[in-house]
TILO-139583 format. One line per 10 residues: number of its first residue (from 1); for each residue x, y, z of N, C-alpha, C, O. Coordinates in pm, whole numbers, m for minus. Example, Ala and Ser with C-alpha at 12.3 -4.5 7.8 and 13.67 -1.06 7.14 Angstrom:
% residues 2
1	1319:m569:780:1230:m450:780:1320:m330:780:1424:m332:846 ~ 1285:m225:708:1367:m106:714:1290:3:787:1341:114:804;
//
This chain:
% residues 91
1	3964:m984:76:4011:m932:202:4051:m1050:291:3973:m1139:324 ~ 4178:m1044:326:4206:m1110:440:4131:m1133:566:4031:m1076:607 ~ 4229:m1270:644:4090:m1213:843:4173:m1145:883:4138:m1067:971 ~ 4294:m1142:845:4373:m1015:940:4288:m900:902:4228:m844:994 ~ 4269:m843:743:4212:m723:702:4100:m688:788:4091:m584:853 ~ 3996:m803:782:3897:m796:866:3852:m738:981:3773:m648:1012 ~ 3932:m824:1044:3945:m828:1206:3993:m678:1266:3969:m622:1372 ~ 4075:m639:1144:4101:m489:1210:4083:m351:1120:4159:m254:1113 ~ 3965:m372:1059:3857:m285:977:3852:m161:1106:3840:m209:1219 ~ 3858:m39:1101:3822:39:1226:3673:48:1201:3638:82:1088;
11	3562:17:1311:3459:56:1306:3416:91:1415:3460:50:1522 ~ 3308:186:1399:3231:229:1561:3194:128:1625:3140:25:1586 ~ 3258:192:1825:3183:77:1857:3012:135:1920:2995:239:1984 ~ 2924:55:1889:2812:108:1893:2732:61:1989:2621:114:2000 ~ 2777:m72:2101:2651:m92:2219:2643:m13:2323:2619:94:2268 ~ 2647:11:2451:2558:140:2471:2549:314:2417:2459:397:2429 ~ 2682:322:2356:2704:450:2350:2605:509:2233:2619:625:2194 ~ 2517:433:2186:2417:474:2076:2327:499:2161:2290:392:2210 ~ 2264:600:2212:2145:657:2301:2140:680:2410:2222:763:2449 ~ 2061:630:2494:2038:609:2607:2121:528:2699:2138:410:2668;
21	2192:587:2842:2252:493:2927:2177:569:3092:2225:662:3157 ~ 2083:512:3113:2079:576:3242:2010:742:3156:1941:765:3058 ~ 2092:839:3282:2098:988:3198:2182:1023:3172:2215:1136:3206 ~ 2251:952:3105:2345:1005:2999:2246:1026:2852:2137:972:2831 ~ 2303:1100:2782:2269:1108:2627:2374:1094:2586:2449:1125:2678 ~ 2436:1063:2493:2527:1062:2423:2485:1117:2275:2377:1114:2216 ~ 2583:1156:2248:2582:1223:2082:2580:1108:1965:2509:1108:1865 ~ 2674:1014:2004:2728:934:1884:2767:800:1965:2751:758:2079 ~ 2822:759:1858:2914:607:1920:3077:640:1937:3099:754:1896 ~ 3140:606:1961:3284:617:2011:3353:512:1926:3317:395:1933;
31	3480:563:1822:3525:484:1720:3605:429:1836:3611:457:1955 ~ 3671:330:1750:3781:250:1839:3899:309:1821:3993:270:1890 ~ 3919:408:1733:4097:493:1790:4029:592:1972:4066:598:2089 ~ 3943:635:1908:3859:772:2060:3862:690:2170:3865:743:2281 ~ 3861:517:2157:3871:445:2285:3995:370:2286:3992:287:2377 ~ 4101:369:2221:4230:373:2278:4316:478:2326:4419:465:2393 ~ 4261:590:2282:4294:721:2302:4210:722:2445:4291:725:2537 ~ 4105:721:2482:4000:707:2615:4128:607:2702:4183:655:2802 ~ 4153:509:2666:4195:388:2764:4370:460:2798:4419:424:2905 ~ 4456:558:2708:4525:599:2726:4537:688:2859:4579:661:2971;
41	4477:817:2794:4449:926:2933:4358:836:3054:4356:885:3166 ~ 4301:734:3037:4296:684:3168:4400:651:3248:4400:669:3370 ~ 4533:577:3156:4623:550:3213:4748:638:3254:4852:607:3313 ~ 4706:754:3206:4769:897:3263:4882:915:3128:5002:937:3144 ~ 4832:904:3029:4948:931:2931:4935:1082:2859:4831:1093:2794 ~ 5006:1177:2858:5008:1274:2764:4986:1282:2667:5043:1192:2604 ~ 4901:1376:2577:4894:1396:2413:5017:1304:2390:5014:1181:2398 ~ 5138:1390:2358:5254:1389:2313:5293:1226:2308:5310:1167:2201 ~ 5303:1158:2444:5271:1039:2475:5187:931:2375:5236:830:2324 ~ 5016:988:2358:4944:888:2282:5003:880:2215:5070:777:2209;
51	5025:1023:2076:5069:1030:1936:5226:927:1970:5237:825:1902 ~ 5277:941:2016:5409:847:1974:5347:690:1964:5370:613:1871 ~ 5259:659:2090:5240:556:2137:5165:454:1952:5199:358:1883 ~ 5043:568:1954:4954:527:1826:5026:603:1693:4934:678:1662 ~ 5093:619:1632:5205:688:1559:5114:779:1485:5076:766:1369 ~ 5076:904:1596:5013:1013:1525:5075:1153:1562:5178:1167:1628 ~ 4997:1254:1510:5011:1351:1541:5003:1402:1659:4908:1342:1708 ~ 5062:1515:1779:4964:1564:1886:4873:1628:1835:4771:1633:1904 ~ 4871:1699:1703:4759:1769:1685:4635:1648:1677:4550:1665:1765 ~ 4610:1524:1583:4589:1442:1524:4473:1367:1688:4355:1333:1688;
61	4579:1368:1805:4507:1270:1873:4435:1414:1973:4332:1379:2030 ~ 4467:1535:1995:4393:1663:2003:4262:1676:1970:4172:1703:2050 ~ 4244:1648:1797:4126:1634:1727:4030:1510:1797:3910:1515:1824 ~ 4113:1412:1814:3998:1297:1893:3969:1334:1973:3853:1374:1969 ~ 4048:1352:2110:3999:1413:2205:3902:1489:2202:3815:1446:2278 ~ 3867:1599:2142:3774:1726:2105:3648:1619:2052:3554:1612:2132 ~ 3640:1569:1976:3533:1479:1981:3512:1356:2076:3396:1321:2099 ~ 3589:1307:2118:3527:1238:2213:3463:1302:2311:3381:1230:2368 ~ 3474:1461:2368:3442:1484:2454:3318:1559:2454:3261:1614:2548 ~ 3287:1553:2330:3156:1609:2303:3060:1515:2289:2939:1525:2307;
71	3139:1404:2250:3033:1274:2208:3007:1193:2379:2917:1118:2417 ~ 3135:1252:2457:3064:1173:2609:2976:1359:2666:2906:1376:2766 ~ 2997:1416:2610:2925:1572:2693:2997:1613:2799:2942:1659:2899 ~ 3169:1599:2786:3263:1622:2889:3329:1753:2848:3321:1775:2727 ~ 3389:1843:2918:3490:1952:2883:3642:1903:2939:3727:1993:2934 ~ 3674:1811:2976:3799:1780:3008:3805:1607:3089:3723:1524:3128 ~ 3987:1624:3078:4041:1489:3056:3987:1405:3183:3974:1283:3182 ~ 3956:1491:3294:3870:1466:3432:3754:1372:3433:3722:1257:3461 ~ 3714:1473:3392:3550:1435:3327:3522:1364:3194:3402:1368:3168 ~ 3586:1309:3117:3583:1174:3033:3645:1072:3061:3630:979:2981;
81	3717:1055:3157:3789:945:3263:3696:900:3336:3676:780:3320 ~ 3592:982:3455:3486:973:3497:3346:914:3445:3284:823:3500 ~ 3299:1002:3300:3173:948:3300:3207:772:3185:3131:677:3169 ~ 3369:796:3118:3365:658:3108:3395:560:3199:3431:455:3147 ~ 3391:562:3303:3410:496:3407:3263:441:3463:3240:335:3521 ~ 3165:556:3423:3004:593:3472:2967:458:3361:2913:359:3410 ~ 2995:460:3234:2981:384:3150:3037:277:3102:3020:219:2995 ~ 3143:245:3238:3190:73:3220:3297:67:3095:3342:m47:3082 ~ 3350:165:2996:3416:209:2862:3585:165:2932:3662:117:2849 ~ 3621:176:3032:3747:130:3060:3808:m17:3130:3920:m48:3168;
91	3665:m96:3126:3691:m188:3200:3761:m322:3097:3797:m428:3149;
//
């Protein structure tokens, strides 16, 4: 394996979002597509938007969404903008 290969292996990222933050719980860790997809709709981009941006599907970046927002305990794009904000995830 290459360091390019390496270096861009997708893996979870796992420091706080594994447990405990405060009172938050979290479900899981947040892969690194769910937090470019996160850093997107922060920046006000549309489904339609990501998927071109990250060359996916809208259904495709839909599916992340739906898990990310279970894994922050959010029901919408509001409220996972917010509590990653609560959690320093966009800085």
């Amino acid at each position: 394996m290459t360091t390019f290969e390496a270096e861009n292996q997708k893996q979870p990222i796992t420091t706080i979002l594994d447990g405990y933050h405060g009172d938050i719980i979290l479900t899981g860790p947040l892969s690194q597509r769910e937090l470019e997809i996160l850093h997107l709709i922060a920046a006000g981009c549309r489904n339609r938007e990501i998927a071109e941006r990250l060359s996916l599907a809208p259904s495709t970046v839909k599916w992340y969404c739906r898990h990310m927002y279970q894994k922050l305990d959010v029901l919408s794009r509001t409220q996972a903008i917010a509590r990653a904000r609560e959690l320093n995830l966009l800085s």
